[in-house]
C-alpha atoms as one frame of an Amber mdcrd trajectory, in Angstrom:
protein
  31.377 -93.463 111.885  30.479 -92.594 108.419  32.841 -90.291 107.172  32.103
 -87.312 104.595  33.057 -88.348 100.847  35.476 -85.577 101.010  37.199 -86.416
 104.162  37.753 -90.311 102.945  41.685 -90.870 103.261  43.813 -90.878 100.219
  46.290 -93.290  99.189  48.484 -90.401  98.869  51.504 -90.595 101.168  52.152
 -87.762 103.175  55.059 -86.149 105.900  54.334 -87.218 109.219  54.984 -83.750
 110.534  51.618 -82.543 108.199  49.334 -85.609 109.745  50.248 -84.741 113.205
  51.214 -86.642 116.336  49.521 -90.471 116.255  47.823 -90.641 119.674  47.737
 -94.437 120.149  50.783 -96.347 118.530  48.947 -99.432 118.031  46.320 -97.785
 115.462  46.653 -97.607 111.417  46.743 -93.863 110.666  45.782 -93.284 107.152
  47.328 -89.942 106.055  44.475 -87.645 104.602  45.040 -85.231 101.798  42.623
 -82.495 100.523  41.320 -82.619  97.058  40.149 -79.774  94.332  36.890 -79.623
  95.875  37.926 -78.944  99.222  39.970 -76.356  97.529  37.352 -74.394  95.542
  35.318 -74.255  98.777  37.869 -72.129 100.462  38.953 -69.763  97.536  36.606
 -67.000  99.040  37.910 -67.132 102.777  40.963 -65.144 104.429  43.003 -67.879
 106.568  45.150 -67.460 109.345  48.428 -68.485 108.571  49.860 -70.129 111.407
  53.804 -71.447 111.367  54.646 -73.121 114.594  56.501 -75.517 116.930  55.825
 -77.556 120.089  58.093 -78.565 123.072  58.086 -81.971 124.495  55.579 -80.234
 127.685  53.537 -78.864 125.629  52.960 -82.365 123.990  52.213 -84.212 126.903
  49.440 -81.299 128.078  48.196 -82.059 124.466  47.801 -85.784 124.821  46.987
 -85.771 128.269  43.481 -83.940 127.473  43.087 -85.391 124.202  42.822 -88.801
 125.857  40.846 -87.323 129.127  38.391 -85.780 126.690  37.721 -89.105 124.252
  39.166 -92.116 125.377  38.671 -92.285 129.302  35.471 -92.804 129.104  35.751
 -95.799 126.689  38.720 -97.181 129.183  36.555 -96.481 132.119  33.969 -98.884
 130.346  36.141-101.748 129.682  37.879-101.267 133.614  34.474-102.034 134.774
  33.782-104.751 132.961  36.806-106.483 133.323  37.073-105.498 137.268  33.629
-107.574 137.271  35.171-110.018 135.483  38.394-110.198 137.880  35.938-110.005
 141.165  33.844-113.040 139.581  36.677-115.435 139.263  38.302-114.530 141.861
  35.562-115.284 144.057  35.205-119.034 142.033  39.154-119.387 142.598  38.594
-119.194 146.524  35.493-121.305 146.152  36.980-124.017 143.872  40.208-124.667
 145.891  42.124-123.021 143.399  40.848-124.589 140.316  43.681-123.457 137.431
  41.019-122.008 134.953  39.800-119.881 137.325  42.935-118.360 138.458  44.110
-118.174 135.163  41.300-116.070 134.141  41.346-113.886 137.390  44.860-113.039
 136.332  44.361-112.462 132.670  41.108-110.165 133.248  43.538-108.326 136.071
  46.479-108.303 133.928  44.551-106.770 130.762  42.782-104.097 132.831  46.199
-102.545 133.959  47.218-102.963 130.333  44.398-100.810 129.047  45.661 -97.842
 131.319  49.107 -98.951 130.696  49.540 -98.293 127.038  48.044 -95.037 126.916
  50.143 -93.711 129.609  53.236 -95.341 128.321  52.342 -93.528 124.400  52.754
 -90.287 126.223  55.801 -91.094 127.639  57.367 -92.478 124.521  55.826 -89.589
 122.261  57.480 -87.267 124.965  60.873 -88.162 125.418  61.389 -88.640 121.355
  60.167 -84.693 121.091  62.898 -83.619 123.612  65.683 -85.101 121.889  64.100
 -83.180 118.732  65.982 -79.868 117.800  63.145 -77.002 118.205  61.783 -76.094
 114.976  58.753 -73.994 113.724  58.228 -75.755 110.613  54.626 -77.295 110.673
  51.953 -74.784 108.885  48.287 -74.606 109.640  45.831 -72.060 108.245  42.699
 -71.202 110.344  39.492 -70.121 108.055  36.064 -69.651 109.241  34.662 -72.712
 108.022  37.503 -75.115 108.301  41.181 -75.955 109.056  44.159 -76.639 106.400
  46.961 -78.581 107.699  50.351 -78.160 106.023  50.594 -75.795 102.371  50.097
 -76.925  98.657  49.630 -80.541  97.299  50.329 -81.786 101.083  47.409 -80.319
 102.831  44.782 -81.398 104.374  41.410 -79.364 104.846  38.657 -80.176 107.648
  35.812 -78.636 107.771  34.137 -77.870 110.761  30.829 -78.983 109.655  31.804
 -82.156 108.244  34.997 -83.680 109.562  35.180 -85.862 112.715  37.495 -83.273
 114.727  37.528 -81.722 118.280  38.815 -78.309 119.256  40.013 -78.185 123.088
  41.564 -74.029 123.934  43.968 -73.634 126.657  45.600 -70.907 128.300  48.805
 -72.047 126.077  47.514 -73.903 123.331  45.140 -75.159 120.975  44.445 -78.916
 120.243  42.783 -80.245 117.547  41.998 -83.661 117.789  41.219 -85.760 114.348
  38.650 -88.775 114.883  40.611 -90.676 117.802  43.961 -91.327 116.527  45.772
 -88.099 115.249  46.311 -84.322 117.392  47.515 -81.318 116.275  48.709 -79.290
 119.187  49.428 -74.958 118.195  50.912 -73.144 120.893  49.499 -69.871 121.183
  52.770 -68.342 121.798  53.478 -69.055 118.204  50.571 -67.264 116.847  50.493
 -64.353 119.872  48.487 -61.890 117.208  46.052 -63.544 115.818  45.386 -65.406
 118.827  42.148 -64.247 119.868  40.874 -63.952 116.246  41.878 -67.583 115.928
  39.989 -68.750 118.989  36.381 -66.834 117.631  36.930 -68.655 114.590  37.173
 -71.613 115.827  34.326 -71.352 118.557  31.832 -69.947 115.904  33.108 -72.732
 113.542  33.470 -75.644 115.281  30.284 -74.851 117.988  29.732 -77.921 119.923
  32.877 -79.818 118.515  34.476 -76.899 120.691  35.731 -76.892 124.142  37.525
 -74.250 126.848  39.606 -75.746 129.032  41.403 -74.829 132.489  44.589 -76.844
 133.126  46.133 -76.546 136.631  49.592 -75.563 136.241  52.032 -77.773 138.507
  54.472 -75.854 141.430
């Protein structure tokens, strides 16, 4: 994916906590500043300032869509594949007399298809139990405009614009996710901006359009 000249990562370092949460451990996250231009665009707008924290549930919720919405589908792919590939040596195993390629390869094809749902599942997991050992906090800023997002305040932002970055926008009843390519999430409980929560939510569905999505999560008993 071609990404907008001024959405190209900067060698700038930034806080984790104004990149948000990395959604597969195993990726390079570049960290993504704004620059003057991105600035000057928004110097007209009224933003929503939004000051918030996040509980270890309300993480997992987050994650667990974020990878439903954009990465099941590209797991689903490879499980095929590689179930094909299991079924087709497995089959030449029992024919062969138990030749030792065969069976080697009918347990590497099995043994990276429960890997691929594995990982993700075990991210979650990690990501979750690290956040409830964390003292709650609201200390991570993000300001809601009608054409784009800011993440964190002054020299450490980062802006995306609806138009032009590679995000996702997923609404619960609790929270909103916003989900950065395929490797970063922000995740805003609405309990944290209670107010301005409906405004928010129109400015994101008339911003974002079809990179927005409603969403109906079953609570557990």
């Amino acid at each position: 994916m071609v990404e907008n000249e001024d959405q190209i990562p900067q060698e700038k370092s930034q806080p984790i906590k104004d990149q948000g949460l990395v959604t597969d451990a195993y990726s390079e996250v570049p960290a993504v500043v704004a620059n003057q231009e991105q600035k000057e665009r928004l110097a007209d707008e009224t933003g929503i300032r939004v000051q918030y924290g996040f509980y270890a549930d309300e993480i997992k919720t987050a994650l667990k869509i974020f990878q439903r919405e954009l990465l099941y589908k590209k797991y689903t792919i490879y499980s095929l594949l590689l179930g094909i590939i299991f079924v087709i040596y497995l089959v030449s195993t029992i024919n062969s007399s138990g030749s030792k390629f065969n069976l080697f390869m009918t347990v590497l094809s099995l043994t990276v298809l429960l890997f691929i749902w594995y990982f993700p599942l075990n991210h979650i997991r990690q990501v979750v139990k690290t956040i409830s050992k964390m003292e709650y906090k609201e200390e991570y800023i993000l300001t809601v405009y009608d054409s784009a997002i800011e993440i964190g305040e002054n020299e450490n932002s980062a802006i995306y614009f609806y138009e032009d970055a590679p995000i996702r926008i997923w609404e619960t009843e609790e929270l909103f996710i916003i989900g950065y390519e395929k490797v970063r999430v922000f995740v805003v409980p609405k309990r944290c901006c209670k107010e301005n929560a409906e405004e928010i939510s129109k400015r994101f569905e008339t911003g974002a359009k079809d990179k927005y999505k409603r969403i109906t999560v079953k609570k557990s008993k």
